[in-house]
PyMOL Python script that loads the backbone (N, CA, C, O; Angstrom):
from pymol import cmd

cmd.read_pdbstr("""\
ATOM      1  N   UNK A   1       4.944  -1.205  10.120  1.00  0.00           N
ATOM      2  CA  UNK A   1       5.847  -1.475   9.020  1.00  0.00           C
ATOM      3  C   UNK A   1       5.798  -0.293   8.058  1.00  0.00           C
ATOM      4  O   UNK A   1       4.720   0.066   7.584  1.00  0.00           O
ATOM      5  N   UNK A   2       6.931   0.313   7.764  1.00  0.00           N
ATOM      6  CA  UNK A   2       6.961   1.389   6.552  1.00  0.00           C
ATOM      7  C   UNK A   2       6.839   0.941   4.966  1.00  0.00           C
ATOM      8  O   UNK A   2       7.181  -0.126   4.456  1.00  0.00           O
ATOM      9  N   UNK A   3       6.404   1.785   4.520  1.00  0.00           N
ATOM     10  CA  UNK A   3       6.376   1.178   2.725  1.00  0.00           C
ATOM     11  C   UNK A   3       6.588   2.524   2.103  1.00  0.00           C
ATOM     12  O   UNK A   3       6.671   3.670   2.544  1.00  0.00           O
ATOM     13  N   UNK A   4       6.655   1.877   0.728  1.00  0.00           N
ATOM     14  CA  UNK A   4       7.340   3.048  -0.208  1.00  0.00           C
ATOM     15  C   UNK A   4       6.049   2.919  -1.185  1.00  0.00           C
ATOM     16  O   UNK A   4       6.302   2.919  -2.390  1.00  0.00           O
ATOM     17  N   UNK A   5       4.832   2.821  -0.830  1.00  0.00           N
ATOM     18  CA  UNK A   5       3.866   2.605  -1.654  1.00  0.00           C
ATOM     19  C   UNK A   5       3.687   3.785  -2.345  1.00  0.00           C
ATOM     20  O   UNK A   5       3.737   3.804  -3.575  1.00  0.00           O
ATOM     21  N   UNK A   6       3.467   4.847  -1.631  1.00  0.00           N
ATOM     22  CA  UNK A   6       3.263   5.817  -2.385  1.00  0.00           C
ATOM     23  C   UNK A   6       4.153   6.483  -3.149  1.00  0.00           C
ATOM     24  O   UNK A   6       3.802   7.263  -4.034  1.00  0.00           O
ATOM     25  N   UNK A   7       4.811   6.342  -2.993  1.00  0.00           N
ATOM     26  CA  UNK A   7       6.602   6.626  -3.896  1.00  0.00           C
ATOM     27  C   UNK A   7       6.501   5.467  -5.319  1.00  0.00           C
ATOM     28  O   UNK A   7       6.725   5.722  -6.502  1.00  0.00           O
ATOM     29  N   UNK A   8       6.278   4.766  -4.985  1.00  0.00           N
ATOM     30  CA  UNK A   8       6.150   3.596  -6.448  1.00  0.00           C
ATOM     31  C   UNK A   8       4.990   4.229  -7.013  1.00  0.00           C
ATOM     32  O   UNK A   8       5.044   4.736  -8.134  1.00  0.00           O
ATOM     33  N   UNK A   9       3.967   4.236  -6.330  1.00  0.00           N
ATOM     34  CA  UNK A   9       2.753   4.985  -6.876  1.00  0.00           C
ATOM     35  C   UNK A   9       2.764   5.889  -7.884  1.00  0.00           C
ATOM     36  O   UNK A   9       2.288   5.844  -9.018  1.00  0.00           O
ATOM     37  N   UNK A  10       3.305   6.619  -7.370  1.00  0.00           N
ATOM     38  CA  UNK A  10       3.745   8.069  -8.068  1.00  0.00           C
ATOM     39  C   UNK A  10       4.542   7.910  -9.487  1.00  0.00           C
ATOM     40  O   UNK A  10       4.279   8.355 -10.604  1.00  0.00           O
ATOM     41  N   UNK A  11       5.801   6.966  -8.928  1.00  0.00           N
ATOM     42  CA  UNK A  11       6.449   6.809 -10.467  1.00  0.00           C
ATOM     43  C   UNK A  11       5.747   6.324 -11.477  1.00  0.00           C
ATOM     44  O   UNK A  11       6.179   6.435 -12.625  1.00  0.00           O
ATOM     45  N   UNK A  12       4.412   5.637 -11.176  1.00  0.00           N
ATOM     46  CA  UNK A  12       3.988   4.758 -12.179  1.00  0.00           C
ATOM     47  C   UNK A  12       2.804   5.766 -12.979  1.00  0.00           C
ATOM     48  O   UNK A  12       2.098   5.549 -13.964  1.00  0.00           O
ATOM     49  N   UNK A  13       2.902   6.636 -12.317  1.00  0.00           N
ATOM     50  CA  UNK A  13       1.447   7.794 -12.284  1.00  0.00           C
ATOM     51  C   UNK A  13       0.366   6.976 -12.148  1.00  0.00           C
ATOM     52  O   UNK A  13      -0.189   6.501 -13.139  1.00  0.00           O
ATOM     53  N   UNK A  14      -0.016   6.746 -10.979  1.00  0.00           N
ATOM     54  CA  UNK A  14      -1.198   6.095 -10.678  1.00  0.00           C
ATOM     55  C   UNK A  14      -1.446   6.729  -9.507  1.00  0.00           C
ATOM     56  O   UNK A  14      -0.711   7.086  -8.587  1.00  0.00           O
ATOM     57  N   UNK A  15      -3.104   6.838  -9.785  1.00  0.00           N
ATOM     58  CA  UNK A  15      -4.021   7.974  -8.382  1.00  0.00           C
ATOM     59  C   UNK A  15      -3.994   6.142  -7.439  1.00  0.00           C
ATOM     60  O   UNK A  15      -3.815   4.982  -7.812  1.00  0.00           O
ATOM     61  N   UNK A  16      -4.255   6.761  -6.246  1.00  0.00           N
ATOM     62  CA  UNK A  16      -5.004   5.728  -5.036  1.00  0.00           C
ATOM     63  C   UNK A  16      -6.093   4.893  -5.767  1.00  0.00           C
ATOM     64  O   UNK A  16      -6.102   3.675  -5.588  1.00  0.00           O
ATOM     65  N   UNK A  17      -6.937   5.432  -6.516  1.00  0.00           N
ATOM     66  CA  UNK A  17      -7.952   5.071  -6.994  1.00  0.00           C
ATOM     67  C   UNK A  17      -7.456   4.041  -7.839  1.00  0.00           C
ATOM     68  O   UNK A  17      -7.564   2.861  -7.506  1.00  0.00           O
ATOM     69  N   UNK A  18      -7.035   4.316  -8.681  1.00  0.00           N
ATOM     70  CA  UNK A  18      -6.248   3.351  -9.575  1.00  0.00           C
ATOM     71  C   UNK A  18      -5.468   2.208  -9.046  1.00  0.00           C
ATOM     72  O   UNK A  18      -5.686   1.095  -9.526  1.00  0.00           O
ATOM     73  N   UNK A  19      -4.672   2.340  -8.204  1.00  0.00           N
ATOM     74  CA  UNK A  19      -4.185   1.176  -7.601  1.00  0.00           C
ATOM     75  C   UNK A  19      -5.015   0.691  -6.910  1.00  0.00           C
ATOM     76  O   UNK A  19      -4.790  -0.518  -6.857  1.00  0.00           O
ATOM     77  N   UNK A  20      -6.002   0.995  -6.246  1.00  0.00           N
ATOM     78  CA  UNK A  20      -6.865   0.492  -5.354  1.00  0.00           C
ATOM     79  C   UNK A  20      -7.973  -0.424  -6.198  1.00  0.00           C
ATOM     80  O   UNK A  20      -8.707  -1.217  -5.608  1.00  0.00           O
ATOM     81  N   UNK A  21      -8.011  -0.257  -7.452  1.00  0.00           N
ATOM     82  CA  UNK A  21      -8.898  -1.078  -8.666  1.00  0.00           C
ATOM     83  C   UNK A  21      -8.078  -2.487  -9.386  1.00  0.00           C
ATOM     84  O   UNK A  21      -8.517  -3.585  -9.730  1.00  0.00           O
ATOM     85  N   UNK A  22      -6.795  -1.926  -9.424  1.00  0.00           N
ATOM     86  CA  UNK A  22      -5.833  -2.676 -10.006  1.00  0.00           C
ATOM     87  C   UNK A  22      -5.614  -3.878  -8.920  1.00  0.00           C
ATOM     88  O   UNK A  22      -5.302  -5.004  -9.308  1.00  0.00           O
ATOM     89  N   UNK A  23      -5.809  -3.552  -7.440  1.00  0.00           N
ATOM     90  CA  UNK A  23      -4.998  -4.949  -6.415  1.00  0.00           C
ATOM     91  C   UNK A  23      -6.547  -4.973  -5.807  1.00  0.00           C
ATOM     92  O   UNK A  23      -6.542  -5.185  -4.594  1.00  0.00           O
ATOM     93  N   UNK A  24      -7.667  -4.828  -6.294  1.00  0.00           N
ATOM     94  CA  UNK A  24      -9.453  -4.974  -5.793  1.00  0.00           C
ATOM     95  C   UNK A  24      -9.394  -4.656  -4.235  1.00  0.00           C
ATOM     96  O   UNK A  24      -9.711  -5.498  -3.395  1.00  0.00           O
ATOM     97  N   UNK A  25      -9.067  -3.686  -3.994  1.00  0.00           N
ATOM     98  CA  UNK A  25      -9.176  -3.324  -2.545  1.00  0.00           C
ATOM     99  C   UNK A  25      -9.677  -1.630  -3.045  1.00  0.00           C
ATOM    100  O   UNK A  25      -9.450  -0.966  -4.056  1.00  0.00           O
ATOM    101  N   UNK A  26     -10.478  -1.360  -1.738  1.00  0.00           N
ATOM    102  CA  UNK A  26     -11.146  -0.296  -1.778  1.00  0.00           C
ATOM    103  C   UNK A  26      -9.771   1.019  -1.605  1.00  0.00           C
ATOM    104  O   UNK A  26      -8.616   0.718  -1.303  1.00  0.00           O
ATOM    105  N   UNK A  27     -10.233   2.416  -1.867  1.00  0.00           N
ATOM    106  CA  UNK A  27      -8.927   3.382  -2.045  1.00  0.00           C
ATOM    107  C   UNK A  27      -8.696   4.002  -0.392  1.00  0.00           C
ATOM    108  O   UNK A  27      -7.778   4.744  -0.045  1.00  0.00           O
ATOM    109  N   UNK A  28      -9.756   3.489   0.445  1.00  0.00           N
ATOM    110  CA  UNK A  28      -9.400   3.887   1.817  1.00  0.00           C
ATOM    111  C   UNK A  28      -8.418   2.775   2.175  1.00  0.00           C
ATOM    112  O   UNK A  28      -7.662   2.928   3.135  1.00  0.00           O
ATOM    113  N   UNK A  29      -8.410   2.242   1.822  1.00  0.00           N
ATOM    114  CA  UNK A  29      -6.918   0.638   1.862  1.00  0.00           C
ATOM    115  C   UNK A  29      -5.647   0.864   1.809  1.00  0.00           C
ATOM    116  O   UNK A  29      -4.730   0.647   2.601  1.00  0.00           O
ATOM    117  N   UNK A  30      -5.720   1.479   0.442  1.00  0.00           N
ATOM    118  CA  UNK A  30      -4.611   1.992   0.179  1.00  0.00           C
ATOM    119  C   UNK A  30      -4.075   3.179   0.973  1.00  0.00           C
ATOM    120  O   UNK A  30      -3.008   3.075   1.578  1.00  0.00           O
ATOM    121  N   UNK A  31      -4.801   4.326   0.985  1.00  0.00           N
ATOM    122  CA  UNK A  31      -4.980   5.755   1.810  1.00  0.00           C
ATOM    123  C   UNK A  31      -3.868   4.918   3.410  1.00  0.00           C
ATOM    124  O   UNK A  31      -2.833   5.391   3.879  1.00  0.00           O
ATOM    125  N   UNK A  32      -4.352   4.063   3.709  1.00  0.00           N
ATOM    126  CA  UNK A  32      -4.203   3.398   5.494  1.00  0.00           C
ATOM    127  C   UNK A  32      -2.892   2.784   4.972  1.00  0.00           C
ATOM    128  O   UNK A  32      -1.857   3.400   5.228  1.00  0.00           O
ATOM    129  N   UNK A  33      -2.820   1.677   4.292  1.00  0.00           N
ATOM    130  CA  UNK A  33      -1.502   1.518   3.939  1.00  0.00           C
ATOM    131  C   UNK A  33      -0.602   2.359   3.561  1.00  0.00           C
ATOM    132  O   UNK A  33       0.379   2.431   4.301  1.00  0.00           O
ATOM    133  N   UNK A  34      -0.615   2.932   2.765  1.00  0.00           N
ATOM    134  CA  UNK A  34       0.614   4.669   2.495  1.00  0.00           C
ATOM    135  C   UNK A  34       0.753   5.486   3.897  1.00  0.00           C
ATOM    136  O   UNK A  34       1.783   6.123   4.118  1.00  0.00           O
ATOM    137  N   UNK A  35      -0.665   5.435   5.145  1.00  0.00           N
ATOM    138  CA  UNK A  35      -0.117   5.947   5.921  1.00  0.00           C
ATOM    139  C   UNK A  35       0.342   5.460   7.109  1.00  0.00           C
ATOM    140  O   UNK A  35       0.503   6.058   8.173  1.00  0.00           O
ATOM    141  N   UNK A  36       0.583   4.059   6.765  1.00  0.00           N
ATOM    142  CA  UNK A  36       0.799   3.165   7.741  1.00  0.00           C
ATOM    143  C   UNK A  36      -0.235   3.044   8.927  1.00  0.00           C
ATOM    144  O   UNK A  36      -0.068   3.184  10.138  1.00  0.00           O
ATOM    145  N   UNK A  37      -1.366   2.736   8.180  1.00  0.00           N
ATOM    146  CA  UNK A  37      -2.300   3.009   9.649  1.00  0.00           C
ATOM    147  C   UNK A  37      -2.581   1.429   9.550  1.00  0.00           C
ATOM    148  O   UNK A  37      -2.841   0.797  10.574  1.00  0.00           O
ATOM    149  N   UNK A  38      -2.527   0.859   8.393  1.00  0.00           N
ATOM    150  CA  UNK A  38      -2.793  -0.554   8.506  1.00  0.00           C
ATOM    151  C   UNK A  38      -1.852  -1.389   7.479  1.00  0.00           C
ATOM    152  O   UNK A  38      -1.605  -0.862   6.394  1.00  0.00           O
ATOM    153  N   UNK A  39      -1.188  -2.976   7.847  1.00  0.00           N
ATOM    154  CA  UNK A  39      -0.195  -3.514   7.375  1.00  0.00           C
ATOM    155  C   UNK A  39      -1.414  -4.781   6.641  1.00  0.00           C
ATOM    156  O   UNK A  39      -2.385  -5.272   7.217  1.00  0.00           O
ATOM    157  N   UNK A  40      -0.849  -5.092   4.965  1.00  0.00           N
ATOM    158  CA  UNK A  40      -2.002  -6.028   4.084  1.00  0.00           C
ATOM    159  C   UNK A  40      -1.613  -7.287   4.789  1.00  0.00           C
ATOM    160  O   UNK A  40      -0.889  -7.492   5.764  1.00  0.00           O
ATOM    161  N   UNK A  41      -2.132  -7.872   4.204  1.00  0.00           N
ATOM    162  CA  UNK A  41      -2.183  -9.209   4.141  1.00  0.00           C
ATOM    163  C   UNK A  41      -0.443  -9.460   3.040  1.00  0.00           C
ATOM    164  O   UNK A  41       0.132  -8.733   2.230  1.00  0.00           O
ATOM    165  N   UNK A  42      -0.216 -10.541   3.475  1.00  0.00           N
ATOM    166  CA  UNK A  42       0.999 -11.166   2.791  1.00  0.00           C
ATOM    167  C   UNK A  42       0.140 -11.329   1.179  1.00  0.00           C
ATOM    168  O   UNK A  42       0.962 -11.157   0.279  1.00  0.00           O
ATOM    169  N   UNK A  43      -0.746 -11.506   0.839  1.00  0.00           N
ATOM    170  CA  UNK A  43      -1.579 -11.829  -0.352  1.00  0.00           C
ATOM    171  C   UNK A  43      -1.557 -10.617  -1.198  1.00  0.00           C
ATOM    172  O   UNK A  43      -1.207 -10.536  -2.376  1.00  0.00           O
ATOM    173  N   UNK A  44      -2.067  -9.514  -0.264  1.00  0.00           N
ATOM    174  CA  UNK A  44      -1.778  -8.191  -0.684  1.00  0.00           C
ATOM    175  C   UNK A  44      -0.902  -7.649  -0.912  1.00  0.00           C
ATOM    176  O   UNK A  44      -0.732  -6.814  -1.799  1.00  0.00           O
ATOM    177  N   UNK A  45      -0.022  -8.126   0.041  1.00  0.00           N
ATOM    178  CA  UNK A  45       1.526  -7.592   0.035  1.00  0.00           C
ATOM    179  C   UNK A  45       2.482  -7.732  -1.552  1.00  0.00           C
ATOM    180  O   UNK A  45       3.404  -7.059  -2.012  1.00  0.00           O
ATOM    181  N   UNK A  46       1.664  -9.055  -2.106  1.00  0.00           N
ATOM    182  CA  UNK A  46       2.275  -9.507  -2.973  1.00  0.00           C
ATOM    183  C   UNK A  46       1.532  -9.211  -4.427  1.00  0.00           C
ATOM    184  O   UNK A  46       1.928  -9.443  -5.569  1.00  0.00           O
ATOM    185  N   UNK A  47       0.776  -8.841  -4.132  1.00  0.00           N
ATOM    186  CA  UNK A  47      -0.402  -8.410  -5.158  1.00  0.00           C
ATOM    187  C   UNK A  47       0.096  -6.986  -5.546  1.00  0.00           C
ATOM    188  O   UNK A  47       0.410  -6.748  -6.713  1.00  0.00           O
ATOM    189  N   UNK A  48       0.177  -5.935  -4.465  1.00  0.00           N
ATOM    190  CA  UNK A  48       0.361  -4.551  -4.363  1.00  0.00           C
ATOM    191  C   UNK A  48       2.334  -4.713  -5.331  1.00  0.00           C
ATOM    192  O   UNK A  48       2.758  -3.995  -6.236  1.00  0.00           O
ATOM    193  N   UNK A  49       2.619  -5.185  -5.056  1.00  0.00           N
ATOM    194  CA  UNK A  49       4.265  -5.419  -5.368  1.00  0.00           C
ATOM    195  C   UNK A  49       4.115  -5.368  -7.259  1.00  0.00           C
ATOM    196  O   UNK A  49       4.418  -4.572  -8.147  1.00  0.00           O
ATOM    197  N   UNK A  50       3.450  -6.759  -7.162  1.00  0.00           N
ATOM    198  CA  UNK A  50       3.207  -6.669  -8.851  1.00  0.00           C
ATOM    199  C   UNK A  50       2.908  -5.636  -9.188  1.00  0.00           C
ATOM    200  O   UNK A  50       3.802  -4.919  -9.638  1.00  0.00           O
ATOM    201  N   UNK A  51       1.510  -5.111  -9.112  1.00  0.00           N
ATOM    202  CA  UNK A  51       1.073  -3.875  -9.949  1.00  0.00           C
ATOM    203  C   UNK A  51       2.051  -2.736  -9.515  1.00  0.00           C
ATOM    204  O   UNK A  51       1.719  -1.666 -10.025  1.00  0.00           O
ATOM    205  N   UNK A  52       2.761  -2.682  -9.008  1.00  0.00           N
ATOM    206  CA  UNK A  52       3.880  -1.750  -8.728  1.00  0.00           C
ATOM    207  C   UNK A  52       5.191  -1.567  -9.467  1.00  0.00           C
ATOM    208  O   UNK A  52       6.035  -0.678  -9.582  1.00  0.00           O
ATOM    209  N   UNK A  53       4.963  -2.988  -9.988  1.00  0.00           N
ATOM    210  CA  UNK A  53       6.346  -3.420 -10.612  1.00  0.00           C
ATOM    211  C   UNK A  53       7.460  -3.659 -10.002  1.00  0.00           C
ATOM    212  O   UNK A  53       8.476  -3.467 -10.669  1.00  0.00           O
ATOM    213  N   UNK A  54       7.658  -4.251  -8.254  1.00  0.00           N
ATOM    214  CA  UNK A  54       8.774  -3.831  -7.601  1.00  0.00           C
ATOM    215  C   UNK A  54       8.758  -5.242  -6.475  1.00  0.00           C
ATOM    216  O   UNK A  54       7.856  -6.065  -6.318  1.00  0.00           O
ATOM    217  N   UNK A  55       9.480  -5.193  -6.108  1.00  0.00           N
ATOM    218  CA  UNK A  55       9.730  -6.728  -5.254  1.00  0.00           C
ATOM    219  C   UNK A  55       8.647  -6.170  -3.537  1.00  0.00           C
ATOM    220  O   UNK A  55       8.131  -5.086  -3.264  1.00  0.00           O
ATOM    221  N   UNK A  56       8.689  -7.411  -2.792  1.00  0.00           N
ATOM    222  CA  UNK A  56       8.151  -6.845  -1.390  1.00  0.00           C
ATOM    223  C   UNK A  56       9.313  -6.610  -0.381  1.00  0.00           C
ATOM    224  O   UNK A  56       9.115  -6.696   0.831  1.00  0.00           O
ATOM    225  N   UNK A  57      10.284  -6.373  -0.804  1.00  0.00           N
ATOM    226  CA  UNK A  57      11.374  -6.258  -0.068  1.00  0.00           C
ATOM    227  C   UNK A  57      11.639  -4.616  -0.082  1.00  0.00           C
ATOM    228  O   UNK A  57      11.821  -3.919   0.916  1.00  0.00           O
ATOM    229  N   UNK A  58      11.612  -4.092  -1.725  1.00  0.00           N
ATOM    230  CA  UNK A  58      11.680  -2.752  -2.368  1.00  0.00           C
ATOM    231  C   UNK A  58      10.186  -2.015  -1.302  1.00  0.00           C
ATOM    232  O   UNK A  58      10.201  -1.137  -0.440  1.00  0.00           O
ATOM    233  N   UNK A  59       9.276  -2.676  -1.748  1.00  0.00           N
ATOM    234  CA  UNK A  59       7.465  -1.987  -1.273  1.00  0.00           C
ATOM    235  C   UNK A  59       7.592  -2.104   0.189  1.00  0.00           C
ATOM    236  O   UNK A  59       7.094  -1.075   0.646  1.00  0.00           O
ATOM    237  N   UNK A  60       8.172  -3.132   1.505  1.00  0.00           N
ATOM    238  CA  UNK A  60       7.703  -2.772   2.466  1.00  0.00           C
ATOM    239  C   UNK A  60       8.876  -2.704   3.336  1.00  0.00           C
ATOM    240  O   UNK A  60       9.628  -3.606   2.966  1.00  0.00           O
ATOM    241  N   UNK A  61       9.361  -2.106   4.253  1.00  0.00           N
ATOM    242  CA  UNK A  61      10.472  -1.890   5.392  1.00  0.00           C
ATOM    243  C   UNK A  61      10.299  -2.800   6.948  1.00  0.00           C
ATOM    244  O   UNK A  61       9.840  -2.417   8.024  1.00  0.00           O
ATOM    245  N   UNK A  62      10.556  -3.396   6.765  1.00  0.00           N
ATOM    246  CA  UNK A  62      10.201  -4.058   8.352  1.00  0.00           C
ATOM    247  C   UNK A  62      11.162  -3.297   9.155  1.00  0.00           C
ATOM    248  O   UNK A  62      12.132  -2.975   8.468  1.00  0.00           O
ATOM    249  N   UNK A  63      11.245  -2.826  10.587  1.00  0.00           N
ATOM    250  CA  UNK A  63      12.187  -2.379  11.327  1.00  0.00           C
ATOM    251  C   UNK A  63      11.669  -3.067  12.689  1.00  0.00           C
ATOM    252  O   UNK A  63      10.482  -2.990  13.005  1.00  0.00           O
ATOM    253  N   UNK A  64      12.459  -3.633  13.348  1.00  0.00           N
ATOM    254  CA  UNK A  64      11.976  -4.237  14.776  1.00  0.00           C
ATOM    255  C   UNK A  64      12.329  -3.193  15.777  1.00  0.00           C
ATOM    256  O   UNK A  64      13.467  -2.823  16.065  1.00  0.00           O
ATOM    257  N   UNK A  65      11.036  -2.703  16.341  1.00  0.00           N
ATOM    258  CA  UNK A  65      11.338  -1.668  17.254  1.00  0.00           C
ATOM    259  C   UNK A  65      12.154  -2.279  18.574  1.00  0.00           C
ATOM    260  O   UNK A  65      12.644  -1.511  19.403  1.00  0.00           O
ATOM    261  N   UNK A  66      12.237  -3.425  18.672  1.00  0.00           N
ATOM    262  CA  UNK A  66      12.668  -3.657  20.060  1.00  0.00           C
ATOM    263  C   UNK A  66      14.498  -3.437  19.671  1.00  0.00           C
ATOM    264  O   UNK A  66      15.403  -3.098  20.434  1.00  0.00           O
ATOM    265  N   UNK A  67      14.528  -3.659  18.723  1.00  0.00           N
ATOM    266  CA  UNK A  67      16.485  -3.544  18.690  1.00  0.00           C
ATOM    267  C   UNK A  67      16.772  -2.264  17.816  1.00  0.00           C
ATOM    268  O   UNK A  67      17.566  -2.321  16.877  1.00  0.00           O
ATOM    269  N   UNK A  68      16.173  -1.229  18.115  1.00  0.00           N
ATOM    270  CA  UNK A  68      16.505  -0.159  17.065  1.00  0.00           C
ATOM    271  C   UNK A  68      17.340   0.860  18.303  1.00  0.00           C
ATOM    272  O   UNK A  68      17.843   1.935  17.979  1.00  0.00           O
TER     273      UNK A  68
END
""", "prot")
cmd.dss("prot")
cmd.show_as("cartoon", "prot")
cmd.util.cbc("prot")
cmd.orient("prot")
């Protein structure tokens, strides 16, 4: 799944570190999520959205590889 995490990130000026304190997940979490190496939890999903200020629709891209 793609996200715009680090793009929201940025607008808000917030390091990894910082968001990674703000949604209590460690900053290698975040690091894996921005590089899509790992997809959160729906809990997270929704957690990460808030402190972002942005919906989970805006924060994450679903694309179904089978019909692309």
């Amino acid at each position: 799944m793609k996200n715009s995490i680090k793009t929201q990130r940025k607008k808000l000026r917030l390091s990894q570190e910082e968001l990674a304190i703000k949604a209590s997940v460690t900053r290698q979490t975040i690091i894996a999520i921005e590089n899509d190496k790992y997809d959160p939890s729906l809990g997270l999903a929704f957690k990460l959205a808030y402190v972002l200020q942005t919906s989970i629709e805006t924060l994450f891209i679903w694309k179904d590889d089978q019909n692309d």
